[in-house]
C-alpha positions in Angstrom: -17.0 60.7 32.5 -18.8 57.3 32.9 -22.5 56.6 32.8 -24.2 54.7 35.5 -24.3 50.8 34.6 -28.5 51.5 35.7 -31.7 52.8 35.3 -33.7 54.1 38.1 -37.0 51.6 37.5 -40.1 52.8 37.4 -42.4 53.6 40.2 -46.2 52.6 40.4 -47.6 55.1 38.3 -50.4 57.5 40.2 -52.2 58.9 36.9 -49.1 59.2 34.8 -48.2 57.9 31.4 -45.3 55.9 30.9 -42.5 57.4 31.7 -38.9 57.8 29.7 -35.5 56.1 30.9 -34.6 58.2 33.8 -30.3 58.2 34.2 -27.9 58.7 36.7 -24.3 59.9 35.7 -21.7 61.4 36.0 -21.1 65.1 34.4 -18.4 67.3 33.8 -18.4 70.8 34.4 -17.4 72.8 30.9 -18.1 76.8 32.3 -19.0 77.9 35.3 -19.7 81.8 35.0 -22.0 84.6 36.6 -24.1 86.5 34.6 -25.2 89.1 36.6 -25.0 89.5 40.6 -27.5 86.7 41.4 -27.3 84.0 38.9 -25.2 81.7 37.1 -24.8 79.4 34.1 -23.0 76.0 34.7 -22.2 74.3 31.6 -22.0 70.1 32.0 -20.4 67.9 29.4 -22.8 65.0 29.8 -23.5 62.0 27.7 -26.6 60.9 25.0 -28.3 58.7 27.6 -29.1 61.9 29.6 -29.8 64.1 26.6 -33.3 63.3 25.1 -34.6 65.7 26.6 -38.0 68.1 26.4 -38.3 71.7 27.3 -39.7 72.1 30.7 -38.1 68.9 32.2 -35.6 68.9 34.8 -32.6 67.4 36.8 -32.0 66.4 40.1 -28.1 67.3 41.2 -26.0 66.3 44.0 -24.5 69.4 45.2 -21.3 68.8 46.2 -20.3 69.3 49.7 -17.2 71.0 51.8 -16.8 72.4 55.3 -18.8 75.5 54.5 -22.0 73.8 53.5 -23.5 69.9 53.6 -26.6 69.7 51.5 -28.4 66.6 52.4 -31.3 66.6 49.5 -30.5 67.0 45.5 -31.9 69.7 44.3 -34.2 69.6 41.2 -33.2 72.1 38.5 -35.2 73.0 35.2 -33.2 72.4 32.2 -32.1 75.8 30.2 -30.5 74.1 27.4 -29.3 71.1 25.8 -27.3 69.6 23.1 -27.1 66.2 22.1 -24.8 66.1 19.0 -22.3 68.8 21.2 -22.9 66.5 24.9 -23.7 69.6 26.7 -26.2 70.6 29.0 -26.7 73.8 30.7 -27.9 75.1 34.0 -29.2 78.7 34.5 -29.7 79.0 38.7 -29.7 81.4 41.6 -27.5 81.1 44.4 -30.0 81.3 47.3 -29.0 78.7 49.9 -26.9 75.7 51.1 -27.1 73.7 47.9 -27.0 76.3 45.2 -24.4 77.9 47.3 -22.6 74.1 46.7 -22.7 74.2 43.5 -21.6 77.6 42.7 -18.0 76.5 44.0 -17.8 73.9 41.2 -15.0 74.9 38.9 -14.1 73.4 35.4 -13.1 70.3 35.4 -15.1 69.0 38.5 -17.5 66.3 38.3 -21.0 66.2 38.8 -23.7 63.8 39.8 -27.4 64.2 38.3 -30.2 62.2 37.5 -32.7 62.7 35.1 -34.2 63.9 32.7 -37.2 63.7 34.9 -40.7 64.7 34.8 -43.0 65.9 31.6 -42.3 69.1 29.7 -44.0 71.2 27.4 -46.3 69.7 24.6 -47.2 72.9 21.8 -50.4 71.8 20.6 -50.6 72.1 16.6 -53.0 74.7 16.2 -50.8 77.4 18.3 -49.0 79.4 16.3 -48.7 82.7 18.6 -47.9 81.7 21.8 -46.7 83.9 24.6 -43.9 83.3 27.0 -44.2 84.8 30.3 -41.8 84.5 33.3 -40.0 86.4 35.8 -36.5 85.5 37.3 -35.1 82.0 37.3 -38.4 80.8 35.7 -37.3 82.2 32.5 -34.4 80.0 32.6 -37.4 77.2 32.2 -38.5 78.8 29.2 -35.6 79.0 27.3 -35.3 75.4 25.6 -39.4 76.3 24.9 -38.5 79.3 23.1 -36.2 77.1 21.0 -38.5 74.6 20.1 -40.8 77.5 18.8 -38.2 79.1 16.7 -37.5 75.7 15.2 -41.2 75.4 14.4 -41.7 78.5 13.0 -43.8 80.3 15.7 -44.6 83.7 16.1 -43.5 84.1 19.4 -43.4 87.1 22.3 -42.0 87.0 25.3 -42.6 89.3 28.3 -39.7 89.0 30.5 -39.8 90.2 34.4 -37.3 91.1 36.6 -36.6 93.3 39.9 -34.6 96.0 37.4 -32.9 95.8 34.0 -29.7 94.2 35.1 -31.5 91.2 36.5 -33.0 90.6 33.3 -32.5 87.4 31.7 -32.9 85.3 28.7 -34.1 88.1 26.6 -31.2 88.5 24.2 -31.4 84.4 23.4 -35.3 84.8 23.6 -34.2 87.2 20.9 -32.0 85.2 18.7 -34.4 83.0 18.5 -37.2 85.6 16.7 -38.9 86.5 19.5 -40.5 89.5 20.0 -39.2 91.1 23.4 -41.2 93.2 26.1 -39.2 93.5 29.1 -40.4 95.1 32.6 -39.3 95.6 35.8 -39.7 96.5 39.3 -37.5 99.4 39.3 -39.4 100.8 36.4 -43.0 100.7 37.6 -44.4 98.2 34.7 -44.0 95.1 36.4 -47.3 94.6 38.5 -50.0 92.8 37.8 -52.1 95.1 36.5 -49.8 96.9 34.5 -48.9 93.3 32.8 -52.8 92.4 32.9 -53.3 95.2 30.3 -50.4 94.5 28.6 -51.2 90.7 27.9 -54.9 92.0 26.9 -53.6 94.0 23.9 -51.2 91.8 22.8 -54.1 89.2 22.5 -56.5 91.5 21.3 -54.0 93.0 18.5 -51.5 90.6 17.7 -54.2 87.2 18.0 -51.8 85.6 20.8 -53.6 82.1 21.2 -51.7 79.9 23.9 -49.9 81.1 27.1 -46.7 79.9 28.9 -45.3 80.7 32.0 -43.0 79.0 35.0 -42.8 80.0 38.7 -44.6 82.7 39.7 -48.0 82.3 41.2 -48.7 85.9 40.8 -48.1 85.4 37.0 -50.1 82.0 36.8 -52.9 83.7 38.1 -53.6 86.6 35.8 -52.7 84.4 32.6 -55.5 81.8 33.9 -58.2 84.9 34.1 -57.4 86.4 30.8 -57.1 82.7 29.4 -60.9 81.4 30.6 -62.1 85.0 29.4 -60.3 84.5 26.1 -60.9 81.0 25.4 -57.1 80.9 25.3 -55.2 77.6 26.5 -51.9 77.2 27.9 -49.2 75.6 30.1 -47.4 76.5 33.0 -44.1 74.4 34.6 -44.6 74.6 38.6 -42.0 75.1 40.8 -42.2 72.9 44.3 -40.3 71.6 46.9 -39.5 67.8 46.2 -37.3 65.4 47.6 -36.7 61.9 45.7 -37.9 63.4 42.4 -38.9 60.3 40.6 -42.5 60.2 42.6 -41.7 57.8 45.1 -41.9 60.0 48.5 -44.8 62.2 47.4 -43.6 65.0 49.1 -44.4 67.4 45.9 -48.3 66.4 45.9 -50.3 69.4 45.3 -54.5 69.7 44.1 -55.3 70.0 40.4 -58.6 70.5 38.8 -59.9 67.6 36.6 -63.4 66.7 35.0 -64.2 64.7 37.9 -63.2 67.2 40.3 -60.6 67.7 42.6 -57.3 65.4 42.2 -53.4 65.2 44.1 -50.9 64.6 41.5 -47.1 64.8 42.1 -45.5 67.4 40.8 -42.6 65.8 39.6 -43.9 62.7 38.5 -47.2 63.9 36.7 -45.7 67.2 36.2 -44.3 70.0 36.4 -45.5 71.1 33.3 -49.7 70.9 33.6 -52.3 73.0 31.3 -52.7 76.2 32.7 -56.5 75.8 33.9 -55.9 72.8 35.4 -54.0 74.3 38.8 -55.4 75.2 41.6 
């Protein structure tokens, strides 16, 4: 497994900091398993270069290709965990077209192309110390490494997790190892709409003092955390998902409105983003 001899330069910057070393390698896959009848976890050994990484950032992989499919694009995928002293790095997705489809024939042993880490992640302001995590699906997978990074910091965290029934559920028994406090919900069951989660997210603030939000994905779910955060006075983050191309900000092609003191701005998702503060999309 041999790194790339460079180092994708930086592009003009449109309203970003400076960015970090962004890598191209090769990776090899450790484990490539299913864990339930929609998603899988593909395990990379990768090396340090790639592995200074943040929760909420994300890769951009060259799905392989074979008769059956020819993916043209990389596709960007959200980092769900990550180990620098072990050189692993791990890849929680749905198989829902041409290039997840790709991937999901990689066996151990193949390689992998990906570049990254790209974009900004999460940044837990100091004076949180009972966030909640909410996602639904895939966008959980986001969540993961942030769930981590709480644990580590000694936050009291919850996490409601979503799915369409209980054995698409995902993330709660690591969400668990890590402390968390668990509240699942689900389609099937009847507790997974938005006002059955509006009323839910109200109590939990108004008895257990939840004071940041975090969520990934779902617009549905962005929504109802930015109402009960501007009522609340609570703050948060949210990691966007959006179609991209070049992921390094150079074709523009994830440019979407955000609200600002001066009004109105287009950032790019990948470049400026994906993670932004909660209030801030619109």
């Amino acid at each position: 497994m041999q790194a790339s001899s460079g180092v994708i330069p930086d592009s003009a910057s449109l309203m970003s900091p400076r960015q970090p070393s962004i890598h191209e390698v090769e990776t090899e896959v450790k484990s490539h398993q299913w864990v339930n009848g929609e998603y899988r976890l593909l395990e990379l050994s990768a090396p340090a270069s790639v592995l200074d990484c943040q929760p909420g950032q994300f890769f951009h992989l060259l799905c392989p290709t074979s008769n059956l499919s020819q993916p043209f694009f990389r596709r960007p995928m959200s980092i769900y965990s990550f180990d620098k002293a072990a050189g692993e790095l791990c890849f929680l997705y749905k198989v829902a077209g041409a290039g997840t489809a790709a991937l999901a024939e990689l066996v151990p042993g193949n390689f992998l192309n990906i570049v990254g880490p790209l974009g900004h992640g999460f940044e837990i302001c100091p004076e949180w110390r009972r966030p909640l995590l909410v996602a639904r699906g895939v966008g959980l997978a986001t969540l993961a490494p942030l769930a981590r990074q709480c644990a580590e910091r000694g936050l009291s965290l919850t996490a409601i997790c979503s799915a369409r029934s209980p054995e698409l559920l995902m993330s709660a028994d690591l969400f668990r190892s890590y402390g968390a406090k668990i509240i699942t919900v689900t389609d099937a069951e009847g507790n997974s709409g938005t006002d059955s989660l509006a009323a839910l997210v109200d109590d939990l603030v108004r008895e257990g003092g939840i004071d940041a939000f975090f969520t990934c994905g779902s617009v549905r779910l962005m929504r109802m955390l930015q109402q009960i955060g501007a009522r609340y006075g609570i703050g948060g983050q949210v990691a966007l998902e959006q179609q991209m191309a070049c992921g390094i900000g150079m074709c523009q092609a994830c440019v979407r409105p955000f609200r600002r003191e001066s009004g109105a701005v287009n950032l790019r998702v990948c470049r400026e983003g994906p993670v932004f503060d909660l209030q801030e999309v619109l």
